[in-house]
Each structure stands twice: as structure tokens, then as C-alpha cells.
PyMOL commands that place a pseudoatom at each C-alpha (Angstrom):
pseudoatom trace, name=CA, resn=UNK, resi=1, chain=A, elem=C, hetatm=0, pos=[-128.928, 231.013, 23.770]
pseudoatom trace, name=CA, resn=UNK, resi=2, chain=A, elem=C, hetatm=0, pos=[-127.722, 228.790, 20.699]
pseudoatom trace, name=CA, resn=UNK, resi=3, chain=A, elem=C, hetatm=0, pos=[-128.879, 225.483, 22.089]
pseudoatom trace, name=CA, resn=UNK, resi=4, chain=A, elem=C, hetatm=0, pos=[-132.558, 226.672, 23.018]
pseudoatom trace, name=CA, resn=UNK, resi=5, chain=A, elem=C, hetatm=0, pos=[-132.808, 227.532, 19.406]
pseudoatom trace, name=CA, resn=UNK, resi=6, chain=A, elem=C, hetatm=0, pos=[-131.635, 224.430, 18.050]
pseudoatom trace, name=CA, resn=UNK, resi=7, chain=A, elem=C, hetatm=0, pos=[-133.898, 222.482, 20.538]
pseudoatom trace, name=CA, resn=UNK, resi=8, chain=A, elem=C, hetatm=0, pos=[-136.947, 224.846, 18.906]
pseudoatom trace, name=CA, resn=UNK, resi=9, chain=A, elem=C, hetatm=0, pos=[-136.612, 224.962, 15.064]
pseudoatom trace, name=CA, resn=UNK, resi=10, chain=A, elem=C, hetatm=0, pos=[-135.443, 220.834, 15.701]
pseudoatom trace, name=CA, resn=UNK, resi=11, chain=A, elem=C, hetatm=0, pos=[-138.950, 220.247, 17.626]
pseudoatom trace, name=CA, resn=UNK, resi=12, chain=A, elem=C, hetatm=0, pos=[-140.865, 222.823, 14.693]
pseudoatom trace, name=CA, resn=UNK, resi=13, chain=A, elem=C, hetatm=0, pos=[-138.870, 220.539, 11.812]
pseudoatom trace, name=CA, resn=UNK, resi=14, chain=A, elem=C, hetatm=0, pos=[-140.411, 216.909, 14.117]
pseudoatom trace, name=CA, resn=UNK, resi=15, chain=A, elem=C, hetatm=0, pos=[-143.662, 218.589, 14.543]
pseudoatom trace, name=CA, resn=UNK, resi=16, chain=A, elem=C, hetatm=0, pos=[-144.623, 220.065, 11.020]
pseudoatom trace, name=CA, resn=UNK, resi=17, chain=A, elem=C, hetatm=0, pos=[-142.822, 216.953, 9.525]
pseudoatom trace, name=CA, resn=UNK, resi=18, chain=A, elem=C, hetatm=0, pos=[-144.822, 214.510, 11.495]
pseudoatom trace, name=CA, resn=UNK, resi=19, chain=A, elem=C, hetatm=0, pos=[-148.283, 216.238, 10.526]
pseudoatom trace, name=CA, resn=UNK, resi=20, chain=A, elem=C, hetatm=0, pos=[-148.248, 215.464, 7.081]
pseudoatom trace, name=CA, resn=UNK, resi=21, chain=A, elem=C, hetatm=0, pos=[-147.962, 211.608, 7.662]
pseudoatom trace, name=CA, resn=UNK, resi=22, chain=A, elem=C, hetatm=0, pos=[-150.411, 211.333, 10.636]
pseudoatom trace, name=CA, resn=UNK, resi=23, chain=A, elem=C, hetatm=0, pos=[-153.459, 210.505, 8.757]
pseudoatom trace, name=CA, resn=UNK, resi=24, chain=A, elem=C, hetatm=0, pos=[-151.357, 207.625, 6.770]
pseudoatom trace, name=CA, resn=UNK, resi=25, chain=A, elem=C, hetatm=0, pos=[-150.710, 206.133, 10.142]
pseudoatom trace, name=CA, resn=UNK, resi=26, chain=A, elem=C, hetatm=0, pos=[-153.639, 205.014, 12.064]
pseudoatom trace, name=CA, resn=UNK, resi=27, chain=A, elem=C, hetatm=0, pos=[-152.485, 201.881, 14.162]
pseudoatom trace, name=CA, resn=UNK, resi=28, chain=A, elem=C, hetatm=0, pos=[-149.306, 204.141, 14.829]
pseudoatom trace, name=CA, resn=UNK, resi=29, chain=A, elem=C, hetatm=0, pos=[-149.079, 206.846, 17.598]
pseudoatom trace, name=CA, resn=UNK, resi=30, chain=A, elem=C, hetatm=0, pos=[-148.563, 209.839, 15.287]
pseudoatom trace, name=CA, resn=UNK, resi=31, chain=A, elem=C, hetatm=0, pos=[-145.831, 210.827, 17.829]
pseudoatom trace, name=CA, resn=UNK, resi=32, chain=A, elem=C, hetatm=0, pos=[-145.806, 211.169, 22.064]
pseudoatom trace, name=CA, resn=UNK, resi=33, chain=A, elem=C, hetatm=0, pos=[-143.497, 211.199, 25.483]
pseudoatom trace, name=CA, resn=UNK, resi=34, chain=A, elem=C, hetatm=0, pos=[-140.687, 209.039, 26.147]
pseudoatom trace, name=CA, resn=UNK, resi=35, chain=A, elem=C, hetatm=0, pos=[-139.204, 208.498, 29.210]
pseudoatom trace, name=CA, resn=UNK, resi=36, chain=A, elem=C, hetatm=0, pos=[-136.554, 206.068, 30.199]
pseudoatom trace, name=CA, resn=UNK, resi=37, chain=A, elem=C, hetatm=0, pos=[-133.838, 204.350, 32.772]
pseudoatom trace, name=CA, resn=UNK, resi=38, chain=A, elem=C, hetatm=0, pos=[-131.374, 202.546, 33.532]
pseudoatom trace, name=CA, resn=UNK, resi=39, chain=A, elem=C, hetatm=0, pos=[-127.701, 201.507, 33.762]
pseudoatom trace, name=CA, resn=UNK, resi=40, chain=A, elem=C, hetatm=0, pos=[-125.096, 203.290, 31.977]
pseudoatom trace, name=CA, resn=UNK, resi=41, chain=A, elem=C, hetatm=0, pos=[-121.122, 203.347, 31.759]
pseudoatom trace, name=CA, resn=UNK, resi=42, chain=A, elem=C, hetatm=0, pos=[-118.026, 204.558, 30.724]
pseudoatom trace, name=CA, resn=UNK, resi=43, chain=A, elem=C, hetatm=0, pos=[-115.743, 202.028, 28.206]
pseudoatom trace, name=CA, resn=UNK, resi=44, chain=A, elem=C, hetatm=0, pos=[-112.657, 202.037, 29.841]
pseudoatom trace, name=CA, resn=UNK, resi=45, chain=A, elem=C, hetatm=0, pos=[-108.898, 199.902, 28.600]
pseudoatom trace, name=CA, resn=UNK, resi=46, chain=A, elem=C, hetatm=0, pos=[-108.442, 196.735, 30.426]
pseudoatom trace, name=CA, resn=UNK, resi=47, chain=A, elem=C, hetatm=0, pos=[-107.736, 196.655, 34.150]
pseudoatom trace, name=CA, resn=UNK, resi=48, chain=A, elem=C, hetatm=0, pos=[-109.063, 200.462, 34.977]
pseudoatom trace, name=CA, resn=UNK, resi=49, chain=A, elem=C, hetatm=0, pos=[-111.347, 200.044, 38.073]
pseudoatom trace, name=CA, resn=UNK, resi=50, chain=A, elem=C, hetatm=0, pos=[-114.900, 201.289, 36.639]
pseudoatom trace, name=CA, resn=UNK, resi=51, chain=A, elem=C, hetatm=0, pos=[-118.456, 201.012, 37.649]
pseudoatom trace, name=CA, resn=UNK, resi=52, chain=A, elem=C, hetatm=0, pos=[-121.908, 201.442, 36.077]
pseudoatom trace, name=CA, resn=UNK, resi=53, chain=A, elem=C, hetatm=0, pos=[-123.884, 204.599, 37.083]
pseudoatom trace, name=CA, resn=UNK, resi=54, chain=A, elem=C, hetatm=0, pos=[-127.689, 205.371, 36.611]
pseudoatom trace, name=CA, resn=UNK, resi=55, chain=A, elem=C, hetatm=0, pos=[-129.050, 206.962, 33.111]
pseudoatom trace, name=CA, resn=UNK, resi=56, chain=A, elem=C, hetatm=0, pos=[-132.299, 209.045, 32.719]
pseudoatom trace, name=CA, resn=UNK, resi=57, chain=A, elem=C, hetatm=0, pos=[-133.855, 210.105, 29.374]
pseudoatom trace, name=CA, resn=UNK, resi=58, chain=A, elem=C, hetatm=0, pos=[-136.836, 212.727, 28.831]
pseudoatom trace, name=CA, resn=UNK, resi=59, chain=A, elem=C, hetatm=0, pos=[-138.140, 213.672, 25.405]
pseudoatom trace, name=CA, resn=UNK, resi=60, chain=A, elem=C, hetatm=0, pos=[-140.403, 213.576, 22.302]
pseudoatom trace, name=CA, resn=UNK, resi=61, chain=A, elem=C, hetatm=0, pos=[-140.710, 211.294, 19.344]
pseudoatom trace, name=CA, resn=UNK, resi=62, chain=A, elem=C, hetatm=0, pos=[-142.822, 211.071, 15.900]
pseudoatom trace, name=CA, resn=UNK, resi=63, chain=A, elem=C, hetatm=0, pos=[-143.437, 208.295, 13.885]
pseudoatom trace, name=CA, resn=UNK, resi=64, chain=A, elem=C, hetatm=0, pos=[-143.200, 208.771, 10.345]
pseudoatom trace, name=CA, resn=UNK, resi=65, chain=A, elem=C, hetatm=0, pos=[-144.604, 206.125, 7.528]
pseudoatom trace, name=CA, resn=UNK, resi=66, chain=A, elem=C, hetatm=0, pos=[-142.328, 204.924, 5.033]
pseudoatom trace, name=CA, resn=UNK, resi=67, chain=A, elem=C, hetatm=0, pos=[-143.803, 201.570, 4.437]
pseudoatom trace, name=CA, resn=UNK, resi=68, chain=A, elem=C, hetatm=0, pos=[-146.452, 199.670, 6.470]
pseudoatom trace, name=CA, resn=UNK, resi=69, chain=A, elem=C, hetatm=0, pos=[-143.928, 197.800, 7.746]
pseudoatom trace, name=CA, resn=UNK, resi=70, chain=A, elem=C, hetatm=0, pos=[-140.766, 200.631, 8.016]
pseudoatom trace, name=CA, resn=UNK, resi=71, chain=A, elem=C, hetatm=0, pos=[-141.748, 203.609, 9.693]
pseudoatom trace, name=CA, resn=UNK, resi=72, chain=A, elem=C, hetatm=0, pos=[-139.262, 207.180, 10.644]
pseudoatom trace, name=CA, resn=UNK, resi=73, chain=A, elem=C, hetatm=0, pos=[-139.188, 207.665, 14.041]
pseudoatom trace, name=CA, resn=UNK, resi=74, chain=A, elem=C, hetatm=0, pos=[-137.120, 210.982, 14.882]
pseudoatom trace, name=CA, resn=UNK, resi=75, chain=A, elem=C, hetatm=0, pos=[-136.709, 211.888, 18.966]
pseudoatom trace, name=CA, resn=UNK, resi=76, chain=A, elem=C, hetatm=0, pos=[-135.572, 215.054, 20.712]
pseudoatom trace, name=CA, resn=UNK, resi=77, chain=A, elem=C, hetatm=0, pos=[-134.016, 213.940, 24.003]
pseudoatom trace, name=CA, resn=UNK, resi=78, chain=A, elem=C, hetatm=0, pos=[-132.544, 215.059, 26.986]
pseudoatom trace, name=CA, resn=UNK, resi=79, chain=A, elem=C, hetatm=0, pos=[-130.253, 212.727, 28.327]
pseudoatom trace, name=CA, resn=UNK, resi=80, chain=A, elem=C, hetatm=0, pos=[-128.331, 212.053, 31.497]
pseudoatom trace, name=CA, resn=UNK, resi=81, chain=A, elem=C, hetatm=0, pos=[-125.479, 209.284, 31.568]
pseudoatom trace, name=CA, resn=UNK, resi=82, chain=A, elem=C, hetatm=0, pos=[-123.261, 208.964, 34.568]
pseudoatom trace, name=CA, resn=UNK, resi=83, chain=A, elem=C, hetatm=0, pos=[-120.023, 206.262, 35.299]
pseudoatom trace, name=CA, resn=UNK, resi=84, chain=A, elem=C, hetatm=0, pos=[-117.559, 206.333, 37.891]
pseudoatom trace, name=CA, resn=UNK, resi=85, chain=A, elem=C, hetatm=0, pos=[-113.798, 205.626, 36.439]
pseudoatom trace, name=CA, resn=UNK, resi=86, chain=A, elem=C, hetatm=0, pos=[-110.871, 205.163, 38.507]
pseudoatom trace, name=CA, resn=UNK, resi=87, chain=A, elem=C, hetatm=0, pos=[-113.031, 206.307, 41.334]
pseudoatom trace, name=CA, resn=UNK, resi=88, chain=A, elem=C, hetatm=0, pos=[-113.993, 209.703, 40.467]
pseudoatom trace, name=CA, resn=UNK, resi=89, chain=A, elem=C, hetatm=0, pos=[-117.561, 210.381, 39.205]
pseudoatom trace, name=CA, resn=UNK, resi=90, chain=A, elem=C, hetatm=0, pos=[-118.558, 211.431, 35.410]
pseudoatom trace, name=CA, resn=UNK, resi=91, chain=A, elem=C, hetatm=0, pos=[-121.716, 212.650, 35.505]
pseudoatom trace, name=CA, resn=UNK, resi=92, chain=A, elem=C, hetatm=0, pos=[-123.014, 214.145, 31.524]
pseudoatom trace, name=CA, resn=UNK, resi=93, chain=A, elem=C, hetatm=0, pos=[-126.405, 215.692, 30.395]
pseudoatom trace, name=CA, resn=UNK, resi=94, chain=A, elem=C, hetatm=0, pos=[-126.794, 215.337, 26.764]
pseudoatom trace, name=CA, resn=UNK, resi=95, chain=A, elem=C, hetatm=0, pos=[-129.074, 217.083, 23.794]
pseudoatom trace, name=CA, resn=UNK, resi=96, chain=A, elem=C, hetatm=0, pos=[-130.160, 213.377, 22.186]
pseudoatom trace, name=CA, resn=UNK, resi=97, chain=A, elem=C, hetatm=0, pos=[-130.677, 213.081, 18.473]
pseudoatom trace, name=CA, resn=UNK, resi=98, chain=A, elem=C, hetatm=0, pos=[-132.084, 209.626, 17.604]
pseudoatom trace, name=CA, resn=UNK, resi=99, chain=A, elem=C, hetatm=0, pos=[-133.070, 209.334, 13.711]
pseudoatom trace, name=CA, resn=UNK, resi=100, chain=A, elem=C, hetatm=0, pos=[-134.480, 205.449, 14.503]
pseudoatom trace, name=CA, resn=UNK, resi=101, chain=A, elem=C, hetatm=0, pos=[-136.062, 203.404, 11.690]
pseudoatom trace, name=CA, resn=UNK, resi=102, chain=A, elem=C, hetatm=0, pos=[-139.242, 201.157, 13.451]
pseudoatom trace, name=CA, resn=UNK, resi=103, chain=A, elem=C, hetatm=0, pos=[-139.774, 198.055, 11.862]
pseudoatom trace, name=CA, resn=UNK, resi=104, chain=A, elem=C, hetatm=0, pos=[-143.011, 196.231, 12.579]
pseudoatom trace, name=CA, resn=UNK, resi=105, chain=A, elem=C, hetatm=0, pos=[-142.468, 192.126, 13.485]
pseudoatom trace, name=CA, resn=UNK, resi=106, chain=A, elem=C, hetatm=0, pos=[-145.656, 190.656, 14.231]
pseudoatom trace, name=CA, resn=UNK, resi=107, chain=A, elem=C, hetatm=0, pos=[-148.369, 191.548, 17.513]
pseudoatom trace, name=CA, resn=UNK, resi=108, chain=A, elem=C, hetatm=0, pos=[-146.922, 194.689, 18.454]
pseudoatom trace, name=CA, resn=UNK, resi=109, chain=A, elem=C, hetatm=0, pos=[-143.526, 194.039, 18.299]
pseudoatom trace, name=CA, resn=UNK, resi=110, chain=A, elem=C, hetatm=0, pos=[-141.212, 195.788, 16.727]
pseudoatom trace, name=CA, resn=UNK, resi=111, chain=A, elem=C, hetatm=0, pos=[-137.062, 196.821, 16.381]
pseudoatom trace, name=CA, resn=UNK, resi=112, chain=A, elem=C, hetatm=0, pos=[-136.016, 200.049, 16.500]
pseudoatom trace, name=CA, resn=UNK, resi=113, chain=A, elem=C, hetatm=0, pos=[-132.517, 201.028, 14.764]
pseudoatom trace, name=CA, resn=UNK, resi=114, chain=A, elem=C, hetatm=0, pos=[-129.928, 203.859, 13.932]
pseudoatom trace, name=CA, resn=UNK, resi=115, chain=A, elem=C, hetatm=0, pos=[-128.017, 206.657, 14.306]
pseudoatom trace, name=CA, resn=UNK, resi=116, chain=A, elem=C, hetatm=0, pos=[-128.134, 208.926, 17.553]
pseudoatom trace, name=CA, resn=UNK, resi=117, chain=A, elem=C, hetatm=0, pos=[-126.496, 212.411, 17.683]
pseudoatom trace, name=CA, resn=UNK, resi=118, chain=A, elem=C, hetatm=0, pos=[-125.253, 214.180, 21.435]
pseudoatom trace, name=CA, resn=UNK, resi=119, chain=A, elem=C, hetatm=0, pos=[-124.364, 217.104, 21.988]
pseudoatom trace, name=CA, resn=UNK, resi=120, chain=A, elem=C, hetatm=0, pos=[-123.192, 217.758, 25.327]
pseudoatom trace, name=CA, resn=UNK, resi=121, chain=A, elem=C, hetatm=0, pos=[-124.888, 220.580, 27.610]
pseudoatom trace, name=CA, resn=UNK, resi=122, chain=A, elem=C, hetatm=0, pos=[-123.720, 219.280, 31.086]
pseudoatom trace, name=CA, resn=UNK, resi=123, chain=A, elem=C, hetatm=0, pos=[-120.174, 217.242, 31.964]
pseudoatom trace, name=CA, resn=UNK, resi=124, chain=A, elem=C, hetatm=0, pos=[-118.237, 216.909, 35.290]
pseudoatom trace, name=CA, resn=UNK, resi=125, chain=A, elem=C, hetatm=0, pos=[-115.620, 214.505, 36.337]
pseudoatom trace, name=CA, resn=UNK, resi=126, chain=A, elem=C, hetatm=0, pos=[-115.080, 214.102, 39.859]
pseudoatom trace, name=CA, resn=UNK, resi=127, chain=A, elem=C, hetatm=0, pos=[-117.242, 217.545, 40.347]
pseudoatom trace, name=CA, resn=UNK, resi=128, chain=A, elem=C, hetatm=0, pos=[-114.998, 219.788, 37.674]
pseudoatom trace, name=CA, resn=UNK, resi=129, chain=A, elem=C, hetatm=0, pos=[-116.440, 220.974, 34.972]
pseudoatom trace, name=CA, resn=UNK, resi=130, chain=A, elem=C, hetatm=0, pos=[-114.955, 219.584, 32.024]
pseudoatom trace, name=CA, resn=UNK, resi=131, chain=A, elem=C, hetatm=0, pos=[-118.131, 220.484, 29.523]
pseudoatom trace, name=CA, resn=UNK, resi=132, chain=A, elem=C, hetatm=0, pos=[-115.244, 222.275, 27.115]
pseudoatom trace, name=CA, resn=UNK, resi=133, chain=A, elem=C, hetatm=0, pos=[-113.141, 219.229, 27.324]
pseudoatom trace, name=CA, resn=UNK, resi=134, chain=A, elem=C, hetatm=0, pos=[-116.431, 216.648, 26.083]
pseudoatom trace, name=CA, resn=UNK, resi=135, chain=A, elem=C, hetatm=0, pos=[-117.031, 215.634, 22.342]
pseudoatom trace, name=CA, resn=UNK, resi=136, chain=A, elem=C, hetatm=0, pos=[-120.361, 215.833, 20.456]
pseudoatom trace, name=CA, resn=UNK, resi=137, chain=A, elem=C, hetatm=0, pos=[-120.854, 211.887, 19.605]
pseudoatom trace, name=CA, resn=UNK, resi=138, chain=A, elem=C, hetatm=0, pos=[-122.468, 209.645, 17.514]
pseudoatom trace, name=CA, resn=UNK, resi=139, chain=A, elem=C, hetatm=0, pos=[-124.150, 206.040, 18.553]
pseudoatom trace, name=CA, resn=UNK, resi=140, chain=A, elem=C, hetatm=0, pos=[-125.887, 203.510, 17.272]
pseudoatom trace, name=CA, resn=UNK, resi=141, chain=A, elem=C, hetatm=0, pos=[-129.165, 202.792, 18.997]
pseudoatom trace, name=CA, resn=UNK, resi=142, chain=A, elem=C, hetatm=0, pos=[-130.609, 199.419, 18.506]
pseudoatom trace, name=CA, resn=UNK, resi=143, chain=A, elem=C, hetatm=0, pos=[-133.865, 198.355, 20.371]
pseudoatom trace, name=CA, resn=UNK, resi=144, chain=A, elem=C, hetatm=0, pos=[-136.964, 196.490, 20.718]
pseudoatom trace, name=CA, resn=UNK, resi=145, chain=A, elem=C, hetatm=0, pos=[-140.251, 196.711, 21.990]
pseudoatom trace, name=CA, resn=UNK, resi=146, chain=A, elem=C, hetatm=0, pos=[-143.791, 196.150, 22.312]
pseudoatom trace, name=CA, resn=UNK, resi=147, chain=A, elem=C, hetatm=0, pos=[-146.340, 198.355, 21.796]
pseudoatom trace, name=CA, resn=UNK, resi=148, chain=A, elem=C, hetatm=0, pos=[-150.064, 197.913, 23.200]
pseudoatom trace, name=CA, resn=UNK, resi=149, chain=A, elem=C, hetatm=0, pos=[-152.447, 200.813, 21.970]
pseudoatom trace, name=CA, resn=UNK, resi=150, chain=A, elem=C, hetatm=0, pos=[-150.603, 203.596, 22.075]
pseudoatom trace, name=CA, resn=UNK, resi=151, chain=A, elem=C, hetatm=0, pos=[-147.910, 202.983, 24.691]
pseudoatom trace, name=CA, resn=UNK, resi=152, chain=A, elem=C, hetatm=0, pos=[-144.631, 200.887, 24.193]
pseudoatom trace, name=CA, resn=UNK, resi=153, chain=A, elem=C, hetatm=0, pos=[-142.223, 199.457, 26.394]
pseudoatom trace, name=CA, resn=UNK, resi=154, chain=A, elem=C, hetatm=0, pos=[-138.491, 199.075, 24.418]
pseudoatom trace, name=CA, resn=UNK, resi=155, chain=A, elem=C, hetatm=0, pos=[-135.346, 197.910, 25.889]
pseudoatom trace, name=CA, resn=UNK, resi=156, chain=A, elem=C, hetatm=0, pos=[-132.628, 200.063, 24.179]
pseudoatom trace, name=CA, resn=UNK, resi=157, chain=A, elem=C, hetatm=0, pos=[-128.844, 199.543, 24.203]
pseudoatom trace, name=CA, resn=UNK, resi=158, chain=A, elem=C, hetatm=0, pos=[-126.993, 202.653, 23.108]
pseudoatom trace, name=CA, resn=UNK, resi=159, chain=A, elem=C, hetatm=0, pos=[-122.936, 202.567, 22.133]
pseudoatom trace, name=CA, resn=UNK, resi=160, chain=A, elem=C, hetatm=0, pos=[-121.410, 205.731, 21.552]
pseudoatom trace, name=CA, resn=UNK, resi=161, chain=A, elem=C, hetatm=0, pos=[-118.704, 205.965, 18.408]
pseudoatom trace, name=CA, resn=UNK, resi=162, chain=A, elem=C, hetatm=0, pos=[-116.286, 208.342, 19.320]
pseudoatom trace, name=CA, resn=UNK, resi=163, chain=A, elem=C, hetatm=0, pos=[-114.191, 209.043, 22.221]
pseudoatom trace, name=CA, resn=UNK, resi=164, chain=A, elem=C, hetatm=0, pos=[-115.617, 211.464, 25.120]
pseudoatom trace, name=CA, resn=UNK, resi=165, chain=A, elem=C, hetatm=0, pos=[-113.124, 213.364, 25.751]
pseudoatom trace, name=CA, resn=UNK, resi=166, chain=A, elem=C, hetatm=0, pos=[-111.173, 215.865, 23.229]
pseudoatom trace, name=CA, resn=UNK, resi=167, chain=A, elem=C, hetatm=0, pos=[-107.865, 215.654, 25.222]
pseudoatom trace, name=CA, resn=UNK, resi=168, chain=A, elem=C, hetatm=0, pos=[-107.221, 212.530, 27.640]
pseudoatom trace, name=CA, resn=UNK, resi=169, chain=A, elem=C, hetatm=0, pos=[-104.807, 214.309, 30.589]
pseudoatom trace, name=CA, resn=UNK, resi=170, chain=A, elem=C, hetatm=0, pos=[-102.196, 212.997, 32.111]
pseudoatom trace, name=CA, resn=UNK, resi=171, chain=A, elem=C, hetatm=0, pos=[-103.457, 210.227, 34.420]
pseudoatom trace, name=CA, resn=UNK, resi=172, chain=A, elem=C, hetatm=0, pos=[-106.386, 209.543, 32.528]
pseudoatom trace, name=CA, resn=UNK, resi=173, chain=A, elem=C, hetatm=0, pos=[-107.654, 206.896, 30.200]
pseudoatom trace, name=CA, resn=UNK, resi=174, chain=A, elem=C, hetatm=0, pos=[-109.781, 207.586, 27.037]
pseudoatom trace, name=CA, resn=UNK, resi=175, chain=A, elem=C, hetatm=0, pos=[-114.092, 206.343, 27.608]
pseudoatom trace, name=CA, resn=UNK, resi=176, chain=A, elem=C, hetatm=0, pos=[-116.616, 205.717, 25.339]
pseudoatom trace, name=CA, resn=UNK, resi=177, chain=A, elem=C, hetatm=0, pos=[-120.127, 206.098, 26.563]
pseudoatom trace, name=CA, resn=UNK, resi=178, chain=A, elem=C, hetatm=0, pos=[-122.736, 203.276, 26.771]
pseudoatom trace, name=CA, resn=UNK, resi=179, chain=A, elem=C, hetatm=0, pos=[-126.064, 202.633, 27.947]
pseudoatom trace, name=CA, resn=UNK, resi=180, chain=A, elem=C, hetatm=0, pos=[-129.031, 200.118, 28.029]
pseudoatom trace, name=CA, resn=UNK, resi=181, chain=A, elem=C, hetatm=0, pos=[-132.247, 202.028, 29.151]
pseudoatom trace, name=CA, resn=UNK, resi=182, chain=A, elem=C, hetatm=0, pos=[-135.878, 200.708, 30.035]
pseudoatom trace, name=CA, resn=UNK, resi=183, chain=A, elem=C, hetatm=0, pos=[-138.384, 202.981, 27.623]
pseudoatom trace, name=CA, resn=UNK, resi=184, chain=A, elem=C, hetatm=0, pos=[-141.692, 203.609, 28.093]
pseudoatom trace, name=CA, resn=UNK, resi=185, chain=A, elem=C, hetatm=0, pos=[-143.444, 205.478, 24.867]
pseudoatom trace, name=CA, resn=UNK, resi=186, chain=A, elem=C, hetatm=0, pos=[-146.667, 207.139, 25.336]
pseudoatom trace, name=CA, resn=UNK, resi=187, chain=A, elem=C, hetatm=0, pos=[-148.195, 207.811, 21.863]
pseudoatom trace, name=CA, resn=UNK, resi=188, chain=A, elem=C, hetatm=0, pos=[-150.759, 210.520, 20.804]
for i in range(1, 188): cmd.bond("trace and resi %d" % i, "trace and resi %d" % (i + 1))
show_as sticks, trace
zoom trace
């Protein structure tokens, strides 16, 4: 299957990458686990009845020195947003591409920023399958935590660029998606 060898030569490339910059990084986790919730959405035009649904995230991440202050932080994600929109569920599981820049602030805190690539592997809408009918997106990821040792806590909000559907049918309204998830990082 095509996607299960993207996933492995994109976690090799992360991996092999990662290992040449761990020993610049000490106070850094060299990479780790994240795992994340919370509320996500669908944008909708003006006066279409909506409502928030609940988002999951599952994947890995390396930190990469640039800088002492700038570091690279690639992720490999999989990602699960759901919305209702005009009353019918849309539920989508993602393939997450986050190429973040970390910039250290001061006692642990830092701001994470930059572009995230999906590529959809799951969508329904109102329990059809409408995976052929869903766009491969780009966000913009923009977040901050704290890190303590090697675990960090980040509040992310993700806003997707492009329109989620390729063709908006009759009776339908073009959506954007959107998310702001709860991260926890744990660093190795």
C-alpha cells in the first residue's frame, strides 16, 4: 500500500535526520511521543447551523538544532478531526505533516510555528464515504508550550488553507478545517 510506504521512508528520513543532531542538543529531547486533544470544527459561511466535534492526534516528533535558540522540529501524525455541519456528522482521519520551527523564550517556554501537510486516509459525512471527494491541505500550526525535563505540554491551534472538499454538491456549503488541541510531548 502507497501510504504505508510514505509513512516508512518519512519516519527513516525523521529518524536518520534527527541522529546526526542529537549530540548538539542536550537540554532538548532528541525526539519522542506526542499525543493530543481537543475541540475541532468545520469553517462554515454565515448562518449554517455547525458545531464543534472532538479531535485526537497520535505520532512522533524530532527536534533538530538550528540555533540554540531555533530548533527543527518535524512530526509524523495521525490525526482525527470531526464537526457536525447542517446536522450531519464529518468525521476525517488524517496523515499529519507538521515541519514546526521551536523557538526557545525563557524557563522552558517556548513557540512552536509552521506549515502542516494532510493527507486524508479516512472521511465520512453523515456516514458516506466521501474519502475521494476530500482535499490534501495545508495549515498553519502555531503553538506554545512548556517543557519540564523531557515532557511538554503545548496548546496548539491549527487552521487549515484550503477548502475540504474537491466538489461542494448541491445542498452543501464549502468547510475549512480547524482545531485547537491540548499536547502532551514525551521526549527521549
Amino acid at each position: 500500500m502507497c501510504i504505508r510506504r510514505v509513512l516508512l521512508v518519512l519516519m527513516t528520513v525523521i529518524v536518520m535526520t534527527a541522529s546526526s543532531a542529537f549530540a548538539q542538543a542536550q537540554d532538548d529531547p532528541k525526539g519522542g511521543l506526542i499525543l493530543g486533544a481537543g475541540p475541532t470544527y468545520l469553517t462554515v459561511p454565515k448562518g449554517v447551523d455547525r458545531s464543534v466535534g472532538a479531535g485526537f492526534t497520535a505520532g512522533l516528533f524530532a527536534v533538530l538544532p538550528i540555533t540554540k535558540m531555533y530548533k527543527l522540529q518535524p512530526e509524523l501524525q495521525w490525526e482525527h478531526q470531526q464537526s457536525k455541519v447542517r446536522g450531519a456528522d464529518r468525521k476525517f482521519d488524517y496523515l499529519n505533516i507538521p515541519l514546526l520551527v521551536r523557538m526557545s523564550l525563557f524557563k522552558g517556554l517556548y513557540i512552536n510555528e509552521g506549515p502542516a501537510f494532510h493527507i486524508p486516509l479516512k472521511a465520512s459525512a453523515g456516514g458516506v464515504d466521501v474519502k475521494d471527494n476530500t482535499k490534501s491541505n495545508v495549515s498553519i500550526t502555531i503553538g506554545v508550550g512548556k517543557r519540564a525535563g523531557r515532557v511538554g505540554i503545548e496548546a496548539r491551534w491549527d487552521s487549515g488553507l484550503r477548502q475540504t472538499q474537491k466538489t461542494v454538491h448541491a445542498g452543501d456549503v464549502a468547510t475549512r478545517p480547524r482545531s485547537l488541541l491540548g499536547v502532551v510531548a514525551i521526549g527521549f
